[in-house]
N, C-alpha and C positions, 0 to 999 in steps of 0.2 A: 672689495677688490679695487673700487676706483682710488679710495682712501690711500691703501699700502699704495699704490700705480705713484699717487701723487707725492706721497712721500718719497719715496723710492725719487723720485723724477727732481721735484726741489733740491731733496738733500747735494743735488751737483750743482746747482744754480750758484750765481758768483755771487748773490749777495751776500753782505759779511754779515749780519744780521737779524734777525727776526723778532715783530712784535711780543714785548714782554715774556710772559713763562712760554710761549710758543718757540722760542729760541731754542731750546732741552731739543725738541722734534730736528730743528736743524744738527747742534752739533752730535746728537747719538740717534741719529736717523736710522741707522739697520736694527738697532736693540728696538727699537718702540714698533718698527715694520713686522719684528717678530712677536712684540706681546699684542698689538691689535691683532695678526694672523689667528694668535692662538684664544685669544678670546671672540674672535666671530664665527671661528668653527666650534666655539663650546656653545654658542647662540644658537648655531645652528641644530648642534645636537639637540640643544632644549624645544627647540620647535620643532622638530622633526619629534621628540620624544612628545611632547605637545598634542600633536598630530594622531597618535594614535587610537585605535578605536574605545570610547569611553563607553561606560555601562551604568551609568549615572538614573538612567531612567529606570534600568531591570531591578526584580527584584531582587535581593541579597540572597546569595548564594546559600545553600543548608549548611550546618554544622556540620563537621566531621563524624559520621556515624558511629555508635557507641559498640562497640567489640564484644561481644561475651565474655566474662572472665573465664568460661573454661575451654574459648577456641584457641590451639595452639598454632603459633607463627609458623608456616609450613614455607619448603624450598620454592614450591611453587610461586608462593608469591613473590617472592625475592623477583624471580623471571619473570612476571609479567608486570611488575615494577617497572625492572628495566624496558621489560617492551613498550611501555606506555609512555616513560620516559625520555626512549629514544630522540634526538633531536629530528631524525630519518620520520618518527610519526607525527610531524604537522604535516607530513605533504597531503593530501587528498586521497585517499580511499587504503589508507595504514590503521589498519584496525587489527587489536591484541580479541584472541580468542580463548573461552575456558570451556571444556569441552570436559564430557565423563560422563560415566552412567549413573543412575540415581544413587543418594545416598553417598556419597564421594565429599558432595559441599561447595558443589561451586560457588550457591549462592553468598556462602557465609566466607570463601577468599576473596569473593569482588567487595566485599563487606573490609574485610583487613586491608587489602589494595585501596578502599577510596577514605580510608582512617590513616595511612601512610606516611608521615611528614617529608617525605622527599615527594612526592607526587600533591598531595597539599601546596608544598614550597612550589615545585614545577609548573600548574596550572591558578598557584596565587587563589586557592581556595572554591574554584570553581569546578566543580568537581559533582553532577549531576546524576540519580539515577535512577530510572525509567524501568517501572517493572511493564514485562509486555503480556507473557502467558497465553497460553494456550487459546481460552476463550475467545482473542482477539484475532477474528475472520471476517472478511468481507473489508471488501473495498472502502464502503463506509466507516466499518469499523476501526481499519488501520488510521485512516485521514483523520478520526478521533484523537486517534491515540499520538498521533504525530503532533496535531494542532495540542494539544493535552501538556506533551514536550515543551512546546514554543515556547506556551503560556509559561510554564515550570520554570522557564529558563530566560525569558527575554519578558514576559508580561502582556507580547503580543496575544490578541484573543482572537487575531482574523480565524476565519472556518473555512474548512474545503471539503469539497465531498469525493475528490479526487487525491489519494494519496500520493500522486507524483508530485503533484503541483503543492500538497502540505508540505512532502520534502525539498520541493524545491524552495520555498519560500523560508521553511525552518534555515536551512545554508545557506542562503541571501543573508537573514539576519546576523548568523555566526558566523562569519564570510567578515563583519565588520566589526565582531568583538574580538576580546582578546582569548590566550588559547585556551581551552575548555575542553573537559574529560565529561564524554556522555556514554554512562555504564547502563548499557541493554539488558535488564534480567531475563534468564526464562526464555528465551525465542525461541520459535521451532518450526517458522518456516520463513524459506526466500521472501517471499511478500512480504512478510514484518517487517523484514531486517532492510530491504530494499530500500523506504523513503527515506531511510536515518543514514545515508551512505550516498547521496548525488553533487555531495561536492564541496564540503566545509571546509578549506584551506585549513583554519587555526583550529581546529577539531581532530578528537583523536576519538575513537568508539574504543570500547569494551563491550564482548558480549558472553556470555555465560550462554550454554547450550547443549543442550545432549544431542543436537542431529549435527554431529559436523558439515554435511550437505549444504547446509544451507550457508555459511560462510563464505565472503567471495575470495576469491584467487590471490595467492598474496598476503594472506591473512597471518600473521605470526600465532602460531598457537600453544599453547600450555595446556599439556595433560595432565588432570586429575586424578590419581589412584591414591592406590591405599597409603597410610602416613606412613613416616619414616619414626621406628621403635621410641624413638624421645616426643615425636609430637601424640603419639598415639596414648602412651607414659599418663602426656601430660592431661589427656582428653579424660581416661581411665579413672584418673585420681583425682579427679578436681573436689576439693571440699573434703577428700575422706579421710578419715583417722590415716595413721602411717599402716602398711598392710607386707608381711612376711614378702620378703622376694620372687620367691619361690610362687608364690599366689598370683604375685602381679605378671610373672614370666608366665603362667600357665592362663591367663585371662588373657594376654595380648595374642599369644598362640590361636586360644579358641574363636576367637573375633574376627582373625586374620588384617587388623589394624584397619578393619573397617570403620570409618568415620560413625556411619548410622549408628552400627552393632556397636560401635563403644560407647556411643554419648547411650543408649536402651540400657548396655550394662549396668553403666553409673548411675544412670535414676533408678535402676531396681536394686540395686546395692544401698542407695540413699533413702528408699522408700521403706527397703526393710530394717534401717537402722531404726528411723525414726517411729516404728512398731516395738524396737527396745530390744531385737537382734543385737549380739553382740558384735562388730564390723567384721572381723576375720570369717566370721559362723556366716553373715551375709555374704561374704565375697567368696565361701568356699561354697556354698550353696548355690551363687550363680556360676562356678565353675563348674560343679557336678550339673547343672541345668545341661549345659552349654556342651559336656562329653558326653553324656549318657543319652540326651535325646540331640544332640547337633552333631555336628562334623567329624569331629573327633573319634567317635566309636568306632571302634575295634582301629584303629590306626596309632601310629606313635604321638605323642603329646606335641612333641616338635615341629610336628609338619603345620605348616599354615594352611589359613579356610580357602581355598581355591573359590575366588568369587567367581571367576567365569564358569563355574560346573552349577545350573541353578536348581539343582537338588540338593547340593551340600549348603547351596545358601539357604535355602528353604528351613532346611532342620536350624539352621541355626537360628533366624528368625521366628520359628517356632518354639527353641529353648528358651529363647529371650523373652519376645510376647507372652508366652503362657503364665512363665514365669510373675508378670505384670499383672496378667491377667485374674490371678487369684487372687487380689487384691479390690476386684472391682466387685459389686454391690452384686447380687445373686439376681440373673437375668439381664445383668449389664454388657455380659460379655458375647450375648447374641446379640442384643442392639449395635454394637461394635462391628461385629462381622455383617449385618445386616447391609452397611455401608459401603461394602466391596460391590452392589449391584449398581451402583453409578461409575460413570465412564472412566478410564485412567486417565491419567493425570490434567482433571479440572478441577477446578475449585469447587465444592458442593452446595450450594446455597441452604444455611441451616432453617428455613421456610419449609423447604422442600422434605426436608430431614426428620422436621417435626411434622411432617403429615404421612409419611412412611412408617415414623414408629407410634402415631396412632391408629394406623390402619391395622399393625402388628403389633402392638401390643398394650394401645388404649393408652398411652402418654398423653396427659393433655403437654400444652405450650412450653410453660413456665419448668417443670422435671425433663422435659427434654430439654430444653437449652440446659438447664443444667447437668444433666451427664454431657453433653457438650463440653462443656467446663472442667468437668472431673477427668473426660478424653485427652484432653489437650494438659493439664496437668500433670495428667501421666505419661506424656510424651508420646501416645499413642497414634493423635490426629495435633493438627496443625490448626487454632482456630484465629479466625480475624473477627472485627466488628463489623467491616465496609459492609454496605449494599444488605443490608438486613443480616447481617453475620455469612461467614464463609467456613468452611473445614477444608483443607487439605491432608488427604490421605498417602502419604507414600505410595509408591508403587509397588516395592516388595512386600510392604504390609497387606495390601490390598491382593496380590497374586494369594500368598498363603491363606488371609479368611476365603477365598472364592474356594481355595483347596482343602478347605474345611467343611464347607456349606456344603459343596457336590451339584451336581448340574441340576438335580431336581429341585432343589429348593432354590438355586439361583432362577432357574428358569418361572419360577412361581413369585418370586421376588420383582422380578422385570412388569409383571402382569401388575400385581399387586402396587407398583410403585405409578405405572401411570392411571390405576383406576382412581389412586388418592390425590394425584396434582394436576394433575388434565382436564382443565375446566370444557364446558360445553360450547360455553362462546369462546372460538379462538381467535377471537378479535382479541383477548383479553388476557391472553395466556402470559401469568406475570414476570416470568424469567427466563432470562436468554440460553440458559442449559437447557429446558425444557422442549423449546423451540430448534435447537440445535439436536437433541439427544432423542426426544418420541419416539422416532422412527424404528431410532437402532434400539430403543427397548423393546418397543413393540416386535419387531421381527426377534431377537433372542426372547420373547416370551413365546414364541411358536404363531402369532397371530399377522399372518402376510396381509390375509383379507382388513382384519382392519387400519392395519399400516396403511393398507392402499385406499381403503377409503379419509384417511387422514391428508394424505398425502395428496389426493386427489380434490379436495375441498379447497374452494376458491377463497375462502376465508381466510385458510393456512397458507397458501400462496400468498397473497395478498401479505400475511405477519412474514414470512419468510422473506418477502423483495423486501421489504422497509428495513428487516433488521440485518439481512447478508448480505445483500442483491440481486441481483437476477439469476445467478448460479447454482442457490439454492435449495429451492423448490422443486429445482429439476433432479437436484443432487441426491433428496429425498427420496424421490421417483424412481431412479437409476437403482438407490439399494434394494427393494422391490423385485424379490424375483416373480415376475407373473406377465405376462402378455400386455395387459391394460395399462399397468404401470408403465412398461417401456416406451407405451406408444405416448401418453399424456407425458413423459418426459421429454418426448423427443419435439412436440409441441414448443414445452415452454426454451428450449435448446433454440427454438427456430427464433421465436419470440428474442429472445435474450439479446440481441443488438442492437434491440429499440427501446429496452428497460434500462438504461441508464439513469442517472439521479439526477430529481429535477428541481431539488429544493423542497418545496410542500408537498404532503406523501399522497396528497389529494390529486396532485397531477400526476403521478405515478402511478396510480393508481386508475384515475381512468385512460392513460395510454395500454396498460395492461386487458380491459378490458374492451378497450378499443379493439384491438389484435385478437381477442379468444372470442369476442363475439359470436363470430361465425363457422368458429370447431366444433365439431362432434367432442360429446360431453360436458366442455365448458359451457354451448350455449345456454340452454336452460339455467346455470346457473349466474352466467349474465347478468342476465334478463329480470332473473330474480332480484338480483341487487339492484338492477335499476328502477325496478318496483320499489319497493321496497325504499329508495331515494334516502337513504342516511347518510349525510353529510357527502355528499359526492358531485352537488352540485354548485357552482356553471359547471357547463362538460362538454362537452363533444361526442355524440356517438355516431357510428357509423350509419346511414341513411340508406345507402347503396352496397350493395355486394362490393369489397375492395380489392381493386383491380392488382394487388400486389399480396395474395395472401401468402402466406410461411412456404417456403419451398419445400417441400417432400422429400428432397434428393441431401437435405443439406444436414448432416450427423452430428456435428459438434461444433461449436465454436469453442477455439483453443483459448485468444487473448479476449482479454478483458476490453471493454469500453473505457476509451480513453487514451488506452497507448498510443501512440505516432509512429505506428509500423509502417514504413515504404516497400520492406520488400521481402519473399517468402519463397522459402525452397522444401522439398519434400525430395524425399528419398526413394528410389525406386521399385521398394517392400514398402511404403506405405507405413511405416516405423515408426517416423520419427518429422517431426517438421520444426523445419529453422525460419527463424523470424527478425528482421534487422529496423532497427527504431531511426528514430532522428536524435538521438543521442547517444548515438557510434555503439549499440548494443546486439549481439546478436546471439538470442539465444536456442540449443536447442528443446526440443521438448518429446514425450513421448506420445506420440499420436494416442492411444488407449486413455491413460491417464493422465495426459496433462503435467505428468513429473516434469522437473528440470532435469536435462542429463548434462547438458554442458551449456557453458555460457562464456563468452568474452566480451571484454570492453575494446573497441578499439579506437585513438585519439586523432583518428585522420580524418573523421566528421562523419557524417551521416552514414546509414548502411542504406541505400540507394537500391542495390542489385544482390541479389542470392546464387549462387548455381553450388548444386551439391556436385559431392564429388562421387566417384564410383567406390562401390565396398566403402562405405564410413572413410572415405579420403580425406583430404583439406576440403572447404568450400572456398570455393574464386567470392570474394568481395568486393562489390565497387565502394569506396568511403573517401570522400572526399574528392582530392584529385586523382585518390592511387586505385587501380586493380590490385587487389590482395591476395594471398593465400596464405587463410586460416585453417587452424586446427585443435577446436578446441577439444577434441576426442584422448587426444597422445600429448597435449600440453605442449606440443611444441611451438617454438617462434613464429610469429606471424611474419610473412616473407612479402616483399612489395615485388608484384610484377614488371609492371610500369606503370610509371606516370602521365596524368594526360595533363595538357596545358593548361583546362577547365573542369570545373565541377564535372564528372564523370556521372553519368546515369544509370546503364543499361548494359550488362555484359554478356559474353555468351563464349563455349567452351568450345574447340573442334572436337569432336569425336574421341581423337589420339591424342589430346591436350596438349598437342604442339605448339598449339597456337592460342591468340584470343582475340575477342573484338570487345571493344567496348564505345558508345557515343556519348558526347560532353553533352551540355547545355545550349550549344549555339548548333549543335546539328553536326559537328563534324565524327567522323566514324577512324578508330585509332586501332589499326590491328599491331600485335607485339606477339612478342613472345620470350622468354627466361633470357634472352640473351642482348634483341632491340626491340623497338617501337617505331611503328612510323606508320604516318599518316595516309591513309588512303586515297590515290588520286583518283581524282573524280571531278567533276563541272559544277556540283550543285550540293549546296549546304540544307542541311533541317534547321529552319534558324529561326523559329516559336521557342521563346524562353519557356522553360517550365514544363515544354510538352510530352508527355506519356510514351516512348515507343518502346518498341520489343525488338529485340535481335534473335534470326532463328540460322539457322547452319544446316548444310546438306547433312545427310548420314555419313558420307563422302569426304567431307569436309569442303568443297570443293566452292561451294554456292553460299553467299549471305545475304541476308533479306530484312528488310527493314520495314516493322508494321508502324505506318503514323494513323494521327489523330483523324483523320479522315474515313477512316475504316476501311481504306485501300492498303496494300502491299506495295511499294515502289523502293525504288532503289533512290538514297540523296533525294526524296522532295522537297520542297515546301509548305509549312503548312504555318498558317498566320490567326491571330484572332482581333476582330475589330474592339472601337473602343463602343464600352457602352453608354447608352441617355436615355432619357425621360420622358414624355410628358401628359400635364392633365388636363383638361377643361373643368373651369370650376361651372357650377352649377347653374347660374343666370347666366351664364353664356358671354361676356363680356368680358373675361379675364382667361388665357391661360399660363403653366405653368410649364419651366421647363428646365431640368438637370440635364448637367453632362458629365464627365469624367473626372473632374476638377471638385466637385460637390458642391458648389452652387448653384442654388436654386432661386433662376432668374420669374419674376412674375413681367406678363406685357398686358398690356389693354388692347384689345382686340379692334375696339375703333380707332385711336391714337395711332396704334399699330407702333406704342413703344413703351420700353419699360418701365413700370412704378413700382416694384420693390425688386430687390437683392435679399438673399437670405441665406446664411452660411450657419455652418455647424457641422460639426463631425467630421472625418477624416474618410476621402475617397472617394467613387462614384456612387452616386443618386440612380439604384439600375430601376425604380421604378416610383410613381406617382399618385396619388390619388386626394381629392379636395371633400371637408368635408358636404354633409347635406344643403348646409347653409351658407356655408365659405368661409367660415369661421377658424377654419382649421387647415391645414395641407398637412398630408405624410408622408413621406419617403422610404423606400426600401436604401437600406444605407450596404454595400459593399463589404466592409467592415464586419458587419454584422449584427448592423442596430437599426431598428424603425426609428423614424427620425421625424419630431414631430414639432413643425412651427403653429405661430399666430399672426399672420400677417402683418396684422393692425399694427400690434405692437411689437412684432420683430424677434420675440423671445422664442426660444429653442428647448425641446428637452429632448434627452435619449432615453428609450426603450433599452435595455440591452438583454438578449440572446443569451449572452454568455459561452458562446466558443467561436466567437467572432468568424465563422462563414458567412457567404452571404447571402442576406435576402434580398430574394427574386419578385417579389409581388406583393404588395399591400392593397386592403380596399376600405374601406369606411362603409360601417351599416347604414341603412338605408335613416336608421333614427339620429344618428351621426352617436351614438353613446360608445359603438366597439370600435377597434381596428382589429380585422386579420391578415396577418403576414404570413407566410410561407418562403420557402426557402434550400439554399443548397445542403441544410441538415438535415431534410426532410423531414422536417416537423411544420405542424399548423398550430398557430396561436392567436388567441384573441386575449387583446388589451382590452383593459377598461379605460376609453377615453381620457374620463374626468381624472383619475387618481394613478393613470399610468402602471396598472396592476398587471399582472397576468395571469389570467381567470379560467383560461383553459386549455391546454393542446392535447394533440393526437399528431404518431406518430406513422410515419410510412417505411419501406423501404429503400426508394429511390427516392433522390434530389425531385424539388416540387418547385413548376414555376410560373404559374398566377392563381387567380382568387377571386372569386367575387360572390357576392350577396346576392340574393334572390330578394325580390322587390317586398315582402314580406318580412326579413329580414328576420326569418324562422331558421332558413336552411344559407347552409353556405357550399359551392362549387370549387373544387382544385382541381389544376391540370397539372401532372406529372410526367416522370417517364415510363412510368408504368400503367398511365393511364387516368380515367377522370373519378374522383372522389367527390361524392353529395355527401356532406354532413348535415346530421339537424343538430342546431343549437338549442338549448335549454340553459337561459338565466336564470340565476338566484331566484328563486319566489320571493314575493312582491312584501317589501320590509329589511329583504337578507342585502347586505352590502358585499358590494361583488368583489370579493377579496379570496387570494388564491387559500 
């Protein structure tokens, strides 16, 4: 711009001349003004295009998946092309949805949608997809499968044990690439779908699904039914001689252009060609199949199969199968049905498979994979190789064998299938259906008692937290219809907010037996284990009865470990309870089951305050600066009450909803209502940032009350918090130490009476001190949420880190100087190992903990809490073992 400024400026200038070719610039001054203009804004374009997010590091994107030759191009996809398409779906949470009941195909149109050349061309070949499935539960589990994603797709390999934080991290990274189609196979619940949906600008989701429920709000979606007569034509016929009209009109009729039932026809029409059937004699034989024992009988030819009536679909998958079925090896076709006794729609592990039909019919290995082989050829089961081989059984296939078998032999099958795969050590129990499924076979084999004692083994708990998480074990417990069961559930229910993941399952493990130590049933088998000492130790166990045991009174915990819920409303039947995040979420839930019944996003920031409404009404929201009224019951618009000037906290309803109150962040109280707002006069502000209070309202309406942090009721007080500091005496007595609020930690000499080191590191206050035996060392409790650990001498720094950055309250140094244990506002206790900075052991509490110290033997260790004083005895590694978590 200076450049054109100057030309522009000279070209008036009186001199008659300019140096050599620079002359042109003087006498045709506005032409050159306009081709430098037009070529610094193509400059610019190219740095700006320059600029854009590159992928140079990620892997190469997959090839465009290969299509079956006999899937036919359906309308559907056309639609969800365009939906995917759309310029409308880069925004943030624009996700195309396929929806349908089994057998329809969804998986195989998100298959033709990501082979597409206009959506290829649209996302520049990035084009990902992510099978999710059923088997994938627990908190653990999803963070896998998220992190599983990243890796897929960007090459990043970080790990989370927290699936908010894998999604959040996965849309950080695609957040900076360019735009990108990520197709979710299979999902079938909110959880799955949750971390792959927190905020990827240039991201568009696809998800395939039979629960529509679980899709969020907004979702463009595309319904799967039966084909339309030319796609179904095309399905019918793929590969076959030409076949009489009249034949092919009378086979699409009896199918009712169902996707499954036509691709079954065609391989039994192909199967029996290639036995030397003549093709018309095949095709007229699976139509007589298909009337005489399917839908068709005694009705006009005309009519189609009414999928939604699942007795007509029955017969008809019964004329199909059987059909197939005369084809398989004599005794083949009860090992077939024998495989309706595992659970719907999971994958079957063929391990599992082959110890079933040796227990029923003496298969060794090698002949059962292979009818395996011969299943799946005949289009009967679905087989993969992953994970020591997989089968997927249809679900309609799977309802008709169960309706063949009869309850008595299924129910003998349930017995029979865990006496063959249920090993004795359930440490060791080798796959995750097994661990997931026991229970519910056991109880449909009629055997409650030993379900409960399964279910009841510290063992099985134990494989249940590592492979689901805390949830469960309990979950197990709860199917259990029996007294004993309910109550050993309602235990690990109490337990379950201090079982979250702790990295090595070692410490997870002994926090778990931390907390059951001293319950009726569990103990004993404690105890046992702690005899017993396999691989469990450093540890921590409880020394002293613990002054915070599981509350009695407390029934369930709804959310998970890990959410950033502020604020929680319940409904006056006890129903249903709403729950509001720090990521503007608020959702409902059913108090009994835990379902989602409704949910909104709202973009005004945090959900701070709940109040329900009367009869399933709106809930008043505080989020951000605004009071709201939501309604995610009737879907209608979210309505702003008023606004406050400041981050809004705490709100409260009059009785008649006339009115409202709500208080900011700096203490001021802002009563409104539908029509104004305005400030409440009064003398005295709550002016503690950050502080917790409560608004309550006469029945009247008449009276408002304001609870602070003091544990008093006052109207407009004050309530303040000092800052905090430090400090320690080292050991010879000649030096001590001392943090403040800034996080340096000043060392003085006590005779001098002035300072010889400074030591900095980490971010925030130093709220506690301790030096080691020798003075070798100093530690800090860091703010933040890290033990903060110098060496005077030489000034050098390392962090401990916690890992959810609360803070720690109390550090102490054993008496050998080899541990530090920290405590803290997570309520957890841990010991480091000194030398290698490891973490070798914790136990967990209920309430925030805050000091610590070593007994002069440095066997046992002391915590004081809010709930009271905790003796732990320590147990290191035996003497060889290196003290590594």
């Amino acid at each position: 711009m200076a450049v054109l400024a100057s030309l522009a400026a000279n070209a008036a200038t009186p001199q008659s001349r300019w140096p050599g070719p620079l002359d042109t610039f003087r006498t045709a001054a506005w032409p050159w003004v306009g081709v430098l203009g037009v070529t610094a804004m193509a400059l610019a374009a190219v740095a700006a295009f320059g600029n854009r997010p590159t992928v140079n590091e990620d892997p190469p994107p997959p090839a465009a998946p290969s299509v079956p030759a006999w899937v036919a191009d359906r309308e559907e996809s056309h639609r969800a092309v365009a939906a995917v398409c759309d310029p409308q779906a880069t925004n943030v949470g624009i996700t195309t949805s396929l929806e349908g009941a089994g057998g329809f195909g969804k998986s195989t149109l998100a298959t033709l949608i990501c082979s597409n050349r206009r959506v290829r061309r649209r996302f520049r070949n990035r084009v990902y997809t992510v099978t999710v499935g059923r088997d994938v539960r627990g908190r653990a589990a999803i963070a896998a499968k998220v992190a599983e994603a990243t890796a897929f797709i960007t090459g990043d390999t970080t790990a989370f044990d927290d699936p908010d934080r894998a999604g959040d991290h996965l849309w950080r990274l695609l957040s900076r690439r360019p735009r990108t189609l990520l197709v979710l196979d299979d999902v079938w619940e909110p959880d799955q779908l949750a971390p792959f949906l927190r905020g990827g600008r240039n991201c568009v989701c696809l998800v395939t699904t039979r629960v529509p429920a679980v899709l969020p709000p907004g979702s463009a979606r595309v319904r799967v039914d039966e084909m339309s007569p030319d796609q179904a034509r095309a399905v019918l016929t793929w590969e076959l001689p030409s076949l009489p009209e009249d034949l092919i009109t009378g086979l699409l009729h009896a199918t009712g252009r169902w996707a499954l039932l036509l691709r079954l026809t065609n391989r039994l029409i192909t199967r029996l060609i290639a036995t030397g059937v003549d093709p018309v004699a095949a095709a007229r034989h699976a139509l007589e199949a298909l009337r005489t024992q399917g839908p068709a009988l005694g009705e006009p030819p005309a009519e189609l199969l009414d999928l939604d009536d699942p007795v007509r679909r029955s017969r008809a998958v019964r004329a199909t199968v059987e059909a197939g079925i005369t084809l398989l090896p004599e005794g083949d076709a009860r090992r077939l049905a024998e495989l309706s006794v595992f659970v719907e729609d999971e994958s079957i592990p063929v391990p599992l498979v082959v110890r079933l039909w040796q227990a029923t019919a003496g298969l060794d290995e090698l002949p059962a994979r292979e009818l395996c082989v011969l299943l799946d050829r005949l289009s009967l089961v679905t087989l993969s190789p992953v994970n020591g081989g997989r089968l997927a059984l249809h679900d309609v296939l799977r309802d008709y064998l169960r309706s063949e078998l009869g309850q008595t032999d299924l129910r003998r099958l349930h017995a029979v299938l865990i006496d063959a795969t249920l090993p004795n050590d359930l440490q060791s129990v080798p796959d995750g259906y097994l661990l997931d499924h026991a229970v519910e076979h056991l109880l449909a084999a009629g055997e409650s008692s030993r379900a409960e004692r399964l279910a009841g083994d510290l063992s099985w708990v134990e494989a249940r937290l590592h492979q689901r998480g805390s949830a469960a074990a309990a979950s197990d417990l709860a199917r259990i219809p029996t007294p004993t069961a309910a109550n050993l559930a309602r235990d690990l229910i109490r337990v379950a907010p201090l079982l979250a993941p702790l990295g090595a399952p070692q410490l997870l493990t002994s926090v778990l037996h931390g907390r059951l130590a001293q319950l009726p049933h569990w103990d004993h088998q404690v105890r046992a284990r702690w005899a017993a000492d396999v691989g469990l130790r450093p540890q921590l166990i409880p020394h002293w009865p613990l002054p915070d045991p599981p509350d009695p009174h407390l029934l369930q915990t709804l959310a998970q470990p890990g959410n950033t819920l502020l604020s929680v409303a319940i409904d006056p039947a006890g129903t249903w309870v709403a729950t509001g995040n720090a990521a503007g979420e608020v959702v409902i839930r059913d108090a009994s089951t835990h379902a989602v019944l409704a949910q909104e996003f709202i973009d005004a920031g945090r959900i701070s305050a709940l109040v329900a409404g009367p009869d399933d009404g709106p809930l008043t929201v505080v989020a951000g600066l605004a009071v709201l009224s939501v309604d995610p019951w009737n879907r209608r618009p979210t309505r702003v009450l008023f606004a406050c000037p400041e981050e809004a906290q705490h709100v409260v309803v009059a009785p008649q909803g006339h009115w409202y109150a709500a208080t900011d962040r700096h203490g001021n109280i802002l009563i409104g209502d539908s029509s104004s707002a305005a400030y409440l006069p009064h003398s005295f502000r709550i002016t503690a940032r950050g502080g917790r209070r409560a608004l309550a309202v006469s029945p009247n309406g008449r009276l408002l009350a304001v609870a602070c942090r003091d544990g008093s009721v006052r109207v407009w007080d004050t309530v303040t918090a000092g800052p905090a500091c430090s400090i320690a005496v080292f050991p010879d007595g000649t030096r001590i130490a001392a943090a403040g609020e800034e996080g340096v930690v000043t060392i003085w000499d006590l005779v001098t009476r002035t300072p010889v080191t400074r030591l900095t590191g980490g971010s925030g206050a130093v709220l506690a001190l301790s030096a080691a035996p020798d003075g070798s060392w100093l530690c800090g409790a860091g703010k933040d949420g890290t033990v903060r650990l110098w060496h005077p001498q030489s000034g050098t720094y390392r962090a401990l880190e916690t890992g959810n950055g609360r803070p720690v309250r109390s550090v102490a140094a054993s008496p050998d100087g080899r541990w530090i244990a920290s405590v803290g506002a997570d309520a957890t206790v841990r010991i480091w190992d000194c030398a290698g900075g490891h973490l070798i052991a914790v136990q967990r509490t209920e309430a925030p903990l805050r000091s610590c110290s070593w007994r002069p033997d440095g066997q046992h260790l002391a915590v004081g809490g809010e709930r009271g004083l905790y003796v732990y005895e320590f147990r290191p590694a035996r003497s060889g073992n290196d003290p590594t978590p």
